[in-house]
C-alpha atoms as one frame of an Amber mdcrd trajectory, in Angstrom:
protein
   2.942-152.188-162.717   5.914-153.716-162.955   8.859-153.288-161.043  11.765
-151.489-162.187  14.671-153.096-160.468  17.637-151.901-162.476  16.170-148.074
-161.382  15.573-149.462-157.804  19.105-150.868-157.317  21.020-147.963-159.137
  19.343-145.546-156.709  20.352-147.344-153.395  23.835-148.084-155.201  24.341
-144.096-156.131  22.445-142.555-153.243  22.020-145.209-150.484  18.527-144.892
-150.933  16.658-147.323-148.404  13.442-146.711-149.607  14.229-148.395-153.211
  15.437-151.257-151.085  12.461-151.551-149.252  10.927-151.947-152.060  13.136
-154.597-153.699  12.560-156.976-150.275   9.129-156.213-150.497   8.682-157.209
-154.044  10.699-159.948-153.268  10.558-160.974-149.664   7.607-163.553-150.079
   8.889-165.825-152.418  12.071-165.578-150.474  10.682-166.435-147.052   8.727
-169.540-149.260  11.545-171.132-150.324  13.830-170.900-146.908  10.746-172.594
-145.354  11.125-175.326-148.024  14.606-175.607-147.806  15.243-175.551-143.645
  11.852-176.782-142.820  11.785-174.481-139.821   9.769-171.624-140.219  11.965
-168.994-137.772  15.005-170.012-139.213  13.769-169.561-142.694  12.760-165.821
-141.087  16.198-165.359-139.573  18.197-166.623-143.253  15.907-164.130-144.761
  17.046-161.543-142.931  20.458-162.567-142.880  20.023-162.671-146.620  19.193
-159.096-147.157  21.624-157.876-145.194  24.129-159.571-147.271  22.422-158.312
-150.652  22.454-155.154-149.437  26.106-155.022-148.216  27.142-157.336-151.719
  24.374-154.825-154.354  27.447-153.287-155.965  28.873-157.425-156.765  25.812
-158.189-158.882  26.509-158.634-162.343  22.733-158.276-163.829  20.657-161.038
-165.133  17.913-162.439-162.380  17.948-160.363-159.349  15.617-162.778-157.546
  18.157-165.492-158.715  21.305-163.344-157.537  19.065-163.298-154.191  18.445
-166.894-154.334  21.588-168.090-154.662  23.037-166.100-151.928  19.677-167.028
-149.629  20.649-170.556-151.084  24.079-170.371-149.295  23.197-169.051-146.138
  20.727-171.830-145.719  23.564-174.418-146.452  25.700-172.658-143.882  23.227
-172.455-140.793  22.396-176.310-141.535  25.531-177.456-141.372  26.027-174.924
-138.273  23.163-177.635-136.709  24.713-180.365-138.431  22.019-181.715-140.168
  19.711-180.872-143.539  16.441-182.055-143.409  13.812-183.237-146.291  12.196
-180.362-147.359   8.972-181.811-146.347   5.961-179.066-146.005   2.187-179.935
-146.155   1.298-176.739-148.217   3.426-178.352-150.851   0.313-180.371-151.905
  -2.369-178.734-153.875  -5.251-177.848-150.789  -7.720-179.956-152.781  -6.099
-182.995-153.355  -7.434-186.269-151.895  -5.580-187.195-148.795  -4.108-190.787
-150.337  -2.907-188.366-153.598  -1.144-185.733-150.948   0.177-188.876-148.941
   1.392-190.578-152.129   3.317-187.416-153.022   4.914-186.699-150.283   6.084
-190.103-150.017   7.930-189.587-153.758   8.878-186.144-152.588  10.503-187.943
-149.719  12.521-190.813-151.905  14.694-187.594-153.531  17.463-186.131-152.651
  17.906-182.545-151.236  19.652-181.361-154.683  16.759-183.146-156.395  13.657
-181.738-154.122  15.275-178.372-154.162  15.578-178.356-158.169  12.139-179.223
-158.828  10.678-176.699-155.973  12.987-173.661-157.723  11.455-174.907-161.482
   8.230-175.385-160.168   7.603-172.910-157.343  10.067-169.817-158.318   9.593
-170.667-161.948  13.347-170.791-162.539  14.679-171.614-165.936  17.475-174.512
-165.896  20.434-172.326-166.061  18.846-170.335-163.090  18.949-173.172-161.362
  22.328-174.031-161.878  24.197-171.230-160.771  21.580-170.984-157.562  22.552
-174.569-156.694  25.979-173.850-158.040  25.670-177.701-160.146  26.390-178.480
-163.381  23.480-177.712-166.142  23.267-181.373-166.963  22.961-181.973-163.154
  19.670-179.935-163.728  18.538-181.386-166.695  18.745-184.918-164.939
């Protein structure tokens, strides 16, 4: 079944109703918790942005616009990321073995994360939301907040 998240975020908007919330970080909560990890590279504070996340989507619900909810979240996980690196003063690669298919040979998974290595954040970041979240390019943008032709390239 698939979730109605227009119905979900109208009820916690009209009634404060936690329980449709719930459900909205529950549907989404995984792939959040994913991506921090790829994007800090340190598994609590990938937890702790996630959690700081949703409590900013649920204080900012009545700010979103439509369009993607899990890109609306994205973004604004996106942010907080940016802001508790530079808090440490530093963004590492976002290097993670579980990035490599289990089954690949150990030279192939070695190889890649070499490449994976010679890009940029911006760059490693883009391909992990197209590849990973499934974002289209224009999602990607405005989560980045880059140019669509930044994408693109």
């Amino acid at each position: 079944m698939k979730l109605d998240e227009a119905n979900l975020i109208g009820r916690v908007l009209k009634d404060d109703d936690r329980h449709a919330f719930r459900q909205l970080v529950l549907h989404h909560q995984s792939g959040l918790r994913i991506f921090l990890r790829r994007v800090l590279n340190d598994e609590t504070l990938a937890d702790d942005c996630a959690q700081e996340t949703w409590i900013i989507v649920y204080q900012k619900l009545a700010a979103y616009n439509g369009g993607s909810f899990r890109s609306w979240v994205l973004t604004i996980a996106m942010r907080k990321a940016i802001r508790l690196k530079s808090k440490e003063g530093r963004m590492d690669p976002l290097e993670d073995e579980t990035t490599a298919a289990p089954s690949a040979p150990d030279g192939l998974k070695l190889d890649l994360e070499r490449a994976l290595a010679q890009l940029t954040l911006a760059q490693r970041t883009c391909l992990h939301l197209a590849s990973c979240e499934d974002l289209s390019h224009e999602e990607i943008s405005g989560v980045l907040n880059i140019p669509l032709g930044t994408v693109k390239s």
